[in-house]
C-alpha positions in Angstrom: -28.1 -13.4 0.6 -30.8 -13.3 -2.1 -31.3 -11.0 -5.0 -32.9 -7.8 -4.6 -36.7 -7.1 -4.6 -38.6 -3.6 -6.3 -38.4 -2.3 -2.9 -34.9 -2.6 -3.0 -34.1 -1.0 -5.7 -36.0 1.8 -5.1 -33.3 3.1 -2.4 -30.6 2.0 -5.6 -32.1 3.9 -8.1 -29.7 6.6 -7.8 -26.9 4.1 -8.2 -29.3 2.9 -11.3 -29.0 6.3 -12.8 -25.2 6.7 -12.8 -25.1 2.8 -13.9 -27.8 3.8 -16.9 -25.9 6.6 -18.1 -22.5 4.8 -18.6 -21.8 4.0 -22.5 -21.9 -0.2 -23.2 -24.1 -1.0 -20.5 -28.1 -2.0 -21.3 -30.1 -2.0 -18.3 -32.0 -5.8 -19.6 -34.7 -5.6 -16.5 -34.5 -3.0 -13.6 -31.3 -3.7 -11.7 -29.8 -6.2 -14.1 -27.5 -4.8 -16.4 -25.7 -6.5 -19.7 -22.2 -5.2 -21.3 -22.9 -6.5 -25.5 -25.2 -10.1 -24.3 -23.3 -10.8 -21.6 -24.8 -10.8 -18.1 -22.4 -8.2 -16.5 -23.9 -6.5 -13.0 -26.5 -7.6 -10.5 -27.6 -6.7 -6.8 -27.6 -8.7 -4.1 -29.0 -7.9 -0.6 -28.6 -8.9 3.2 -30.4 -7.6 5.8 -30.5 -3.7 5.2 -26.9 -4.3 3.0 -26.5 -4.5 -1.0 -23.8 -5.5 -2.8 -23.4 -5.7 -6.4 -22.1 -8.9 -8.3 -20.0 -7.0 -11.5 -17.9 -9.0 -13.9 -15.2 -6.8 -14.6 -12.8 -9.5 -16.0 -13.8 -13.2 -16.5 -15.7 -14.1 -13.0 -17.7 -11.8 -11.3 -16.6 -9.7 -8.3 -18.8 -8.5 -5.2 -18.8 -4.7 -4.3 -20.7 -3.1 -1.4 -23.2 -1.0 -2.6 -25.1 0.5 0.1 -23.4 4.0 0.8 -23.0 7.1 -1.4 -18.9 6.3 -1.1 -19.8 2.7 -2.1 -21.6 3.6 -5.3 -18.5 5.8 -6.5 -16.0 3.1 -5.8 -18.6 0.4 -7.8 -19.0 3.4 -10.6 -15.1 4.1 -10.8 -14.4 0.3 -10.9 -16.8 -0.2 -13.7 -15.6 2.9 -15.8 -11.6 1.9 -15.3 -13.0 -1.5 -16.6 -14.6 -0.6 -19.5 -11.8 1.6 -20.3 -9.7 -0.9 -20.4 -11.7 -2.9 -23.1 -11.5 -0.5 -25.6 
């Protein structure tokens, strides 16, 4: 497993887009995403896989996040979280 090149996040950018549009988070570099100063979502890859490394509590958590149907579940996890911290 090893953190995702440019290439890489090329095929997530759409995935980037919903994740750039949600209130709280600041995208710090492309792909790397904080909630207030703390390190909150990354992206991982493995062979032609991604997953993404979110902390939605205290630890962080690994979601798939290759497939359309992946990115909504990551989204929907994300948005219930931040809910729940307000």
């Amino acid at each position: 497993m090893r953190h995702v090149k440019d290439d890489d996040l090329d095929r997530l950018e759409p995935l980037l887009e919903q994740l750039r549009a949600i209130d709280g988070l600041r995208e710090r570099k492309r792909g790397a995403f904080v909630l207030k100063s703390r390190s909150f979502l990354h992206f991982h890859a493995h062979g032609d896989e991604f997953f993404a490394d979110v902390r939605l509590a205290d630890d962080f958590e690994r979601f798939p996040a290759t497939t359309a149907a992946q990115h909504r579940t990551l989204v929907k996890a994300i948005k219930g979280a931040l809910d729940g911290r307000a």
